[in-house]
C-alpha positions in Angstrom: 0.0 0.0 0.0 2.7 2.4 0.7 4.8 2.5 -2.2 2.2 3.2 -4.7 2.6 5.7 -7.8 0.3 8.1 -6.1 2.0 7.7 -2.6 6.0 8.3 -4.4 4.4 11.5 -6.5 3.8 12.8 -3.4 6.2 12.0 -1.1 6.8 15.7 0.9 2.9 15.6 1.3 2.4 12.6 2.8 5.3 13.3 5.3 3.9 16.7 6.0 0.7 14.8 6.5 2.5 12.9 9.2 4.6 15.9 11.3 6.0 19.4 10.5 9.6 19.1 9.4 10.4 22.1 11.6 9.0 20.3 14.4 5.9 22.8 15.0 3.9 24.0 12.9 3.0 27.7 11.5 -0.3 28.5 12.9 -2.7 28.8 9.2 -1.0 25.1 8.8 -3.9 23.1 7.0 -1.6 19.8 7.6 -2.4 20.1 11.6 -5.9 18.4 11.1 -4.0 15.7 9.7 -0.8 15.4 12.6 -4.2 15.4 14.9 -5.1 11.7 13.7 -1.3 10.7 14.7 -1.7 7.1 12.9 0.1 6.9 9.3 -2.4 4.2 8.0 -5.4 6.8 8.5 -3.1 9.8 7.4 -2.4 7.9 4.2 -6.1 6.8 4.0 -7.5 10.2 3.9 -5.2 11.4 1.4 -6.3 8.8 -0.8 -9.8 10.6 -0.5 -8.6 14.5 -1.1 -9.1 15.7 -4.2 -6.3 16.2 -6.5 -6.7 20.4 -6.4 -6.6 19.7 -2.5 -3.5 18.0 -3.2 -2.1 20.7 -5.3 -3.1 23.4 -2.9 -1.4 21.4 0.1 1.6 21.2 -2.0 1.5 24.8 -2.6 1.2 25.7 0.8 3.9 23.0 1.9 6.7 24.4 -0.5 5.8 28.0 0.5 5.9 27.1 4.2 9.5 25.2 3.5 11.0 28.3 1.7 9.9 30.8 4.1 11.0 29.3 6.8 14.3 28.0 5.6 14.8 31.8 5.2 13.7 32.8 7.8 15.2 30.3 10.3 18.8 30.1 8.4 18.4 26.4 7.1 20.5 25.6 3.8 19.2 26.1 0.5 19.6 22.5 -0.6 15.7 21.1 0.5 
């Protein structure tokens, strides 16, 4: 189940599904609904169900959040 083509596409999402990288999160995070559920198998189950402009918007938000902070908090260019 986990190594599916859907599940490798998407990689940073599912691990930002799971915890914040940074170890907390910003506060307009919309992954914290799904750190709340704190099992992967139900993470990965209800990303299965988003829609793929859900998806896309999560990734948005995810590669914004990663670049700002990285910035912001000194981390190395090479993400």
């Amino acid at each position: 189940m986990y190594l599916t083509k859907k599940n490798i596409k998407n990689a940073e999402i599912l691990g930002a599904m799971m915890r914040c990288p940074f170890e907390e999160t910003v506060s307009n995070c919309p992954f914290k609904i799904y750190h709340r559920l704190n099992n992967p198998v139900k993470q990965i189950e209800v990303f299965y169900s988003l829609p793929e402009e859900e998806v896309k918007s999560l990734q948005q938000f995810h590669r914004n959040c990663i670049r700002e902070r990285c910035e912001k908090e000194k981390y190395s260019e090479d993400i």
